[in-house]
C-alpha positions in Angstrom: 0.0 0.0 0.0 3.2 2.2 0.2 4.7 1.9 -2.8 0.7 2.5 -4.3 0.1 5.4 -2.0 3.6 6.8 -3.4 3.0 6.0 -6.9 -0.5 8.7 -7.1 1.1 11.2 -4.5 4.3 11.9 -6.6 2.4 12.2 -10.2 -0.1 14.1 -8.5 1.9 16.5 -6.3 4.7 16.7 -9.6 2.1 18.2 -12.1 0.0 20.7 -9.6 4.0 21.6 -8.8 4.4 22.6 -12.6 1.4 24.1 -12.6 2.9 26.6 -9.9 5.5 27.7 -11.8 4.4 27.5 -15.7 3.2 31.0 -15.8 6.1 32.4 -14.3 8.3 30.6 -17.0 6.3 31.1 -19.5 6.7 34.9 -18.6 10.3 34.3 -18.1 10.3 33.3 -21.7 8.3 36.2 -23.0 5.9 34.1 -25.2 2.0 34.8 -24.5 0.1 33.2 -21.8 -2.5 31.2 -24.3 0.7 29.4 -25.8 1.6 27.9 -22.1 -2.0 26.8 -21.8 -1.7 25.3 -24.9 1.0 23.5 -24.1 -1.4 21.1 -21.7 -3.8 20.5 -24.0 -1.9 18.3 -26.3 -1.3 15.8 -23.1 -4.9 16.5 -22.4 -6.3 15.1 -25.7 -3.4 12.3 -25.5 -4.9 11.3 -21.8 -8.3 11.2 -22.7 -7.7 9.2 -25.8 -5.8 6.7 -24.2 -6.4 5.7 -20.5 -9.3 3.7 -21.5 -6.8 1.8 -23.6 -4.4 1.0 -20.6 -7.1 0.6 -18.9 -7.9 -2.5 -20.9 -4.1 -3.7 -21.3 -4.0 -3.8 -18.1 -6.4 -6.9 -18.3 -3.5 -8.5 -20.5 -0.3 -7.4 -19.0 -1.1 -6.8 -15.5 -1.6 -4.4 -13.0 2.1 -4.0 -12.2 3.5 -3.8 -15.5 1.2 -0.7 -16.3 2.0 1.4 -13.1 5.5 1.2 -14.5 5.1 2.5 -17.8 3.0 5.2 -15.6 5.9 6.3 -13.8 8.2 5.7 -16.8 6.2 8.2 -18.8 5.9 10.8 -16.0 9.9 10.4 -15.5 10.7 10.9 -19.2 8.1 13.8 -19.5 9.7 15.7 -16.8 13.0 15.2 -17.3 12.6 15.9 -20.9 10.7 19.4 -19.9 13.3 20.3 -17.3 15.8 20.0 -19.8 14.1 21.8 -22.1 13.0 24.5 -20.3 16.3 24.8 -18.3 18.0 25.2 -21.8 15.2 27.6 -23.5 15.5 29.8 -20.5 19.4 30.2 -20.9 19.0 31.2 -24.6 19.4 28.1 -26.1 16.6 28.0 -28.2 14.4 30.8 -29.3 10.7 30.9 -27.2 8.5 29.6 -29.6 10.8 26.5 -30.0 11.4 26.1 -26.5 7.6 26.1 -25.9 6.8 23.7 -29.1 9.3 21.3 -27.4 8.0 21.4 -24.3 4.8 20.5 -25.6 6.1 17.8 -27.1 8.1 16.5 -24.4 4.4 16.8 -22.3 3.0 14.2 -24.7 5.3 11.2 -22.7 3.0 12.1 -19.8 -0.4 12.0 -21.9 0.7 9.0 -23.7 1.9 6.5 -20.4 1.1 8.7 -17.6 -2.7 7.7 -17.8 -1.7 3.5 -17.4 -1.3 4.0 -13.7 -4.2 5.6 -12.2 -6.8 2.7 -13.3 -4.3 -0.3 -12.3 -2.9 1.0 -9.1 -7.0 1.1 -8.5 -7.2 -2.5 -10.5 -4.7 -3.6 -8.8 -5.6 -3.1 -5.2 -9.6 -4.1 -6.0 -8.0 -7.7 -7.1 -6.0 -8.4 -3.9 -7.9 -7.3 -1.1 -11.2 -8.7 0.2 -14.8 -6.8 0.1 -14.5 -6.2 3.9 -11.0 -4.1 3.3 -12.0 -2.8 -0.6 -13.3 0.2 0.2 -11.0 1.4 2.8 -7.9 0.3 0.5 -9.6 2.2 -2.0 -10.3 5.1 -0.4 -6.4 5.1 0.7 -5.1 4.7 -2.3 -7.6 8.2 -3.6 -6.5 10.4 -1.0 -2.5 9.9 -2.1 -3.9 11.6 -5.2 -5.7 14.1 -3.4 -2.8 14.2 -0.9 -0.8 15.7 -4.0 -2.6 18.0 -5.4 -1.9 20.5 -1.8 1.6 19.4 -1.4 2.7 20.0 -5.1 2.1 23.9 -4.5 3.4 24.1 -1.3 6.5 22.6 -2.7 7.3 24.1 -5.7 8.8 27.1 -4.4 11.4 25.2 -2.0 12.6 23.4 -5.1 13.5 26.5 -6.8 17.1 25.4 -6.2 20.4 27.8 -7.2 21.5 26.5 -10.7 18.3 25.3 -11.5 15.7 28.0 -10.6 12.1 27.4 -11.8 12.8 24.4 -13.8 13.8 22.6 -10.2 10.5 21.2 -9.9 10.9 19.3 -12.8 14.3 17.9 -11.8 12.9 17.3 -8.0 9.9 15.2 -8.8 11.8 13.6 -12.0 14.2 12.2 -9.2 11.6 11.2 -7.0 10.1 9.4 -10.1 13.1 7.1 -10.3 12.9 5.9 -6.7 8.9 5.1 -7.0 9.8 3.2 -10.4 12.7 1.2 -8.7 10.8 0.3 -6.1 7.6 -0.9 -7.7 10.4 -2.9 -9.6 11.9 -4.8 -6.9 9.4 -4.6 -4.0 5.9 -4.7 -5.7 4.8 -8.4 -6.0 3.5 -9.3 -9.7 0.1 -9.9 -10.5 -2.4 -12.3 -12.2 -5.0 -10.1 -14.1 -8.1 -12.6 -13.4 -10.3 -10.0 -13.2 -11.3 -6.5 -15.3 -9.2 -3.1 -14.6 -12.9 -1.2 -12.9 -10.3 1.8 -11.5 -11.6 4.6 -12.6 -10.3 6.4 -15.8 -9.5 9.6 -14.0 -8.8 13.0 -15.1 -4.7 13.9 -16.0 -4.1 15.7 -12.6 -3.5 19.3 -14.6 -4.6 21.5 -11.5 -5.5 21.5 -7.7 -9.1 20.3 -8.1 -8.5 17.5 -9.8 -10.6 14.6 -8.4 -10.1 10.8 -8.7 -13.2 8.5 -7.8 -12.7 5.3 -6.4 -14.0 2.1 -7.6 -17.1 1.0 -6.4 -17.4 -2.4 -4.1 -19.2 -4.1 -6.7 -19.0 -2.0 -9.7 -21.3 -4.3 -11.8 -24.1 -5.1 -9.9 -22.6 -8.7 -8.6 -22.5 -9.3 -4.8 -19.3 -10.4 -3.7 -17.2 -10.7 -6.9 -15.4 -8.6 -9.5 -16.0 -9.3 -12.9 -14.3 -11.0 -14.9 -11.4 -9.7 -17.4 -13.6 -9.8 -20.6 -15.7 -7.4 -22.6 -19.2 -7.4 -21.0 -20.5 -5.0 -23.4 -21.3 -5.6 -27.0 -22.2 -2.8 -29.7 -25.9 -3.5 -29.0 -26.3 -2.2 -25.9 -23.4 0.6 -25.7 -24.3 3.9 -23.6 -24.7 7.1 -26.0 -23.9 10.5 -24.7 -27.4 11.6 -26.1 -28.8 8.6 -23.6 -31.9 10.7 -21.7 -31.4 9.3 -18.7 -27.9 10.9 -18.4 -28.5 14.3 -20.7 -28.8 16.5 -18.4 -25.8 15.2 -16.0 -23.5 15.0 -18.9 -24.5 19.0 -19.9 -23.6 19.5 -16.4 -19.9 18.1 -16.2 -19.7 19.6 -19.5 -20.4 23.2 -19.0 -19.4 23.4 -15.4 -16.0 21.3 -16.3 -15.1 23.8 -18.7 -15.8 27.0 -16.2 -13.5 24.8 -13.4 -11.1 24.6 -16.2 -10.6 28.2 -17.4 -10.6 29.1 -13.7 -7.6 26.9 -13.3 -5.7 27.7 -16.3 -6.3 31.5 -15.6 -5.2 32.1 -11.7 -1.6 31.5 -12.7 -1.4 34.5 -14.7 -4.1 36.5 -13.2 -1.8 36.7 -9.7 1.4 37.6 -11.8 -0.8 40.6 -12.9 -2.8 41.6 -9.7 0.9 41.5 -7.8 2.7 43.0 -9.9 5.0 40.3 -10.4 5.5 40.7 -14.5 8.7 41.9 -13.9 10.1 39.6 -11.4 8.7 36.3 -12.2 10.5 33.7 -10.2 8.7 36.0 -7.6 5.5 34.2 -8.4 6.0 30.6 -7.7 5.5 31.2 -4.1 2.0 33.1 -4.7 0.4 30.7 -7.2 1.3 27.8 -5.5 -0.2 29.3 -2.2 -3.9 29.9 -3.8 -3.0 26.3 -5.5 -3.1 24.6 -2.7 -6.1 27.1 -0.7 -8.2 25.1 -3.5 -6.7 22.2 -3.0 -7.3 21.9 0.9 -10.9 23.4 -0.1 -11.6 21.0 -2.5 -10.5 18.0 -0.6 -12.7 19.7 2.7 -15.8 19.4 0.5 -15.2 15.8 -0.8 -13.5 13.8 2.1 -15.9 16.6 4.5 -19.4 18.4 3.5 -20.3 15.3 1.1 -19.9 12.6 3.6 -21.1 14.2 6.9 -24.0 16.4 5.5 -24.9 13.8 3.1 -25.3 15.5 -0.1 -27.3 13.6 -3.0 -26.0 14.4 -6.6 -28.5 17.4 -7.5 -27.9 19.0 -4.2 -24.2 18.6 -4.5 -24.5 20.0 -8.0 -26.7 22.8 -7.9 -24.7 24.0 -4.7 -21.5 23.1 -5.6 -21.5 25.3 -8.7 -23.4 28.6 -6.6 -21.0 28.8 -4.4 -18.4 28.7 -7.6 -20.1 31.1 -9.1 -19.6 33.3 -5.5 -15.9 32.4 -5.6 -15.4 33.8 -9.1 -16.6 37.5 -8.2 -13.5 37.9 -5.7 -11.2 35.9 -8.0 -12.1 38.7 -10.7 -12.2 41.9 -8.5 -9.7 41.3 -6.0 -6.4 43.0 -5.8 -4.0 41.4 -3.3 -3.0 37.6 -2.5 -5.6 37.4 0.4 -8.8 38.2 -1.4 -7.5 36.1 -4.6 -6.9 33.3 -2.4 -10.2 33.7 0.0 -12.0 33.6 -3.8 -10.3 30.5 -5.2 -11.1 28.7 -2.1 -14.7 29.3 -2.3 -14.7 28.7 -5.7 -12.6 25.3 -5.3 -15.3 24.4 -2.5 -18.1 24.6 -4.9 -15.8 22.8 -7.9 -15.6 19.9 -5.1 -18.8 19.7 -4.5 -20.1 19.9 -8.0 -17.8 17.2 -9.5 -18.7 14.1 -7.3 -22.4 15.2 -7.8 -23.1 15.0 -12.0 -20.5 11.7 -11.5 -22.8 10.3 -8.9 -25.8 11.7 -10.5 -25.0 9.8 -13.7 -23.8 7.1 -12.0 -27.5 6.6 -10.3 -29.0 7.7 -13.8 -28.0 4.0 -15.6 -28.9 -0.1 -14.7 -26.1 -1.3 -13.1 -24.9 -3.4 -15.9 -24.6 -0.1 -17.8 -22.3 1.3 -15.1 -18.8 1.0 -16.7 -20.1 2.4 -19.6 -21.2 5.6 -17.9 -18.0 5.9 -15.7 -16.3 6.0 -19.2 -19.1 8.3 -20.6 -18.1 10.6 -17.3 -14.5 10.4 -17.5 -14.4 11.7 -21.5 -16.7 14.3 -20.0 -14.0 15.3 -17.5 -11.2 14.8 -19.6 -12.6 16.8 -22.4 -12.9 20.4 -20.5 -9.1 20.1 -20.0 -8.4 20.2 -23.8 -9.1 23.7 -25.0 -11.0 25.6 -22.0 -7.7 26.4 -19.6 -6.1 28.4 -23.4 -9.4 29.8 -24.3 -10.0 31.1 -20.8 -6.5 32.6 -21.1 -7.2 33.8 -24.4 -10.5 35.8 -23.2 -8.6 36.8 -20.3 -5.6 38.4 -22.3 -8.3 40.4 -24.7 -10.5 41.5 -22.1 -10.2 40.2 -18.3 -13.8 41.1 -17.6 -15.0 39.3 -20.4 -13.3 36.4 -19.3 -14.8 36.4 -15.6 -18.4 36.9 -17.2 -17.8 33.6 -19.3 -16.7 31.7 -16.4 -19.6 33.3 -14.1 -22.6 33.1 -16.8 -21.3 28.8 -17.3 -21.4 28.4 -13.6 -24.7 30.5 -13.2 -26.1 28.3 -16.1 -25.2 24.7 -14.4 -27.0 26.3 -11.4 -30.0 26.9 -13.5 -29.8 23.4 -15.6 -29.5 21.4 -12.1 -32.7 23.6 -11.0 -34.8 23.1 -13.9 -34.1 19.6 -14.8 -32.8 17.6 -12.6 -34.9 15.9 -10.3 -35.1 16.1 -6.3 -32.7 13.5 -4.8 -34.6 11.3 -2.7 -34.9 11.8 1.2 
């Protein structure tokens, strides 16, 4: 459970730590703020496209074999950034190539990166018994959440002399090495005898990004997991346009991408606000402080509120994107860290709650037979905000910052509306 626990916490904390420093780099490098957005949303599509793929090798290959092209793809992709950036930042190579090979570099993450989330899950589901499932489970998820707070708060004590903001890269590329040589040696190997039902999960691009864990019994059966074939033919495969999970999947659409251009826009919002433009290895210690304000709020409404209030999906969602709608107006009139911060926390609160509410929501929605299906219906939905919303939030925001808020604030205020109008009461 260590070495499991240590595989999600250093992918996790490693990208919301480059996430702290990106848009001082990219600021560094004097190359516009849409292009380091951009630069995500190449891995994004790449993750999307191909975790359900892993996913399914997994079945084949095994559990343990798939955690360690995981961690070999986020080792390559981060060294290979560091490099880059370390070497475009010393004049090296112009900005625009510097960025282009960043980019590229990213795409090791996209294209391996996403075979470990689903068989660390797979792989802990297989071994342990109903009784201990769900706490293993739940273990295993909050390393990832775990990681999304401590990334920010340790990006700016790796910004080491020689190095400066690429030591992030090198830190967590290190720490890479040691995870992947000890799920080498100490890991035991595993017989796939039964299906990969971890959860495809978002790439872990910002603070709020939240994993769900597997279900106990995912498919409806009683004490077993199912077995490691198809159970789905083209006859009876979930649509998107499916009425029963319509108005979930608008949801997680239009409230994903508002959670999205928040995310990709704080960054260089802050750098602005602060004044930092100028001096922008100043700003690592900033950004990655709001980072992790949402990070610790988001985790507070899904480990917290959820749980202990006992929230039902349209509660969760029609609240959860209110009170992100509230967070926004500070986020887009506030001046100094405090007020920024306060706002982002709010606002992450809200994401938190939203997010586990369409999931659930469409979750409840479908048969369970027809409940893999929609947790890969779901996890497309999640996945696709992260592809072009973070630059086209940056975009808006570069043209015209209020324009940009009231984009952000009009899709939150229209989730609120969508959950009020059409979905139904959750039961008492």
């Amino acid at each position: 459970m260590a070495l499991l626990f240590a595989v999600m916490l250093v992918t996790a904390a490693g990208n919301t730590a480059m996430q702290s420093v990106m848009p001082s780099i990219g600021t560094r490098l004097r190359i516009a703020d849409v292009w380091v957005s951009l630069a995500y949303s190449w891995s994004a599509l790449l993750w999307v496209m191909l975790a359900p793929f892993w996913a399914r090798r997994s079945d084949r290959r095994g559990r343990k074999a798939m955690m360690a092209l995981g961690v070999t793809g986020f080792i390559l992709s981060f060294g290979l950034c560091g490099m880059i950036l370390h070497f475009g930042l010393d004049g090296w190579f112009s900005a625009a190539l510097t960025m282009i090979l960043f980019a590229l570099a990213r795409s090791f993450y996209g294209l391996f990166g996403s075979a470990a989330p689903p068989a660390v899950q797979a792989y802990v589901a297989s071994r342990t018994g109903r009784a201990e499932r769900t706490k293993a489970l739940s273990l295993v998820a909050s390393s990832f959440g775990l990681g999304t707070v401590l990334g920010p708060a340790l990006a700016p004590l790796m910004i080491l002399p020689g190095l400066g903001l690429v030591g992030p890269f090198a830190v967590f590329a290190i720490m890479g090495v040691i995870v992947l040589v000890l799920l080498r040696t100490r890991l035991p190997d595993d017989d796939p005898r039964f299906a990969a039902r971890g959860e495809v999960m978002a790439a872990p691009f910002s603070a709020s990004s939240n994993p769900r864990i597997v279900e106990d019994h995912p498919d409806g059966t009683p004490d077993e997991l199912p077995a490691a074939e198809p159970q789905h033919t083209g006859t009876d495969r979930l649509r998107w346009s499916d009425r029963r999970l319509r108005p979930w999947l608008l949801a997680g659409l239009v409230g994903g991408h508002a959670q999205a251009m928040v995310l990709g826009v704080i960054g260089f919002l802050l750098l602005d606000r602060l004044g930092l433009r100028g001096d922008p290895d100043a700003g690592a210690g900033p950004v990655g402080l709001v980072l992790m304000s949402g990070a610790v709020a988001t985790l507070l409404a899904q480990w917290g509120l959820i749980p202990m209030l006992g929230l039902g999906p349209r509660t969760s969602t029609l609240w959860g994107m209110g009170l992100a709608a509230l967070g926004i107006l500070p986020i887009a009139a506030g001046k100094d860290l405090h007020t920024i911060a306060v706002g982002f926390a709010i606002a992450s609160l809200g994401f938190g709650l939203f997010r586990p509410g369409f999931t659930s929501g469409a979750s409840l929605a479908v048969s369970p037979r027809e409940q893999g299906q929609a947790a890969g219906v779901v996890a497309s939905v999640n996945g696709a905000a992260y592809i072009a919303a973070p630059a086209i939030g940056v975009w808006l925001y570069n043209h015209s910052n209020w324009l940009a808020w009231s984009v952000m604030e009009a899709l939150a205020i229209s989730v609120v509306a969508l959950s009020a109008l059409t979905m139904r009461k959750d039961p008492a």
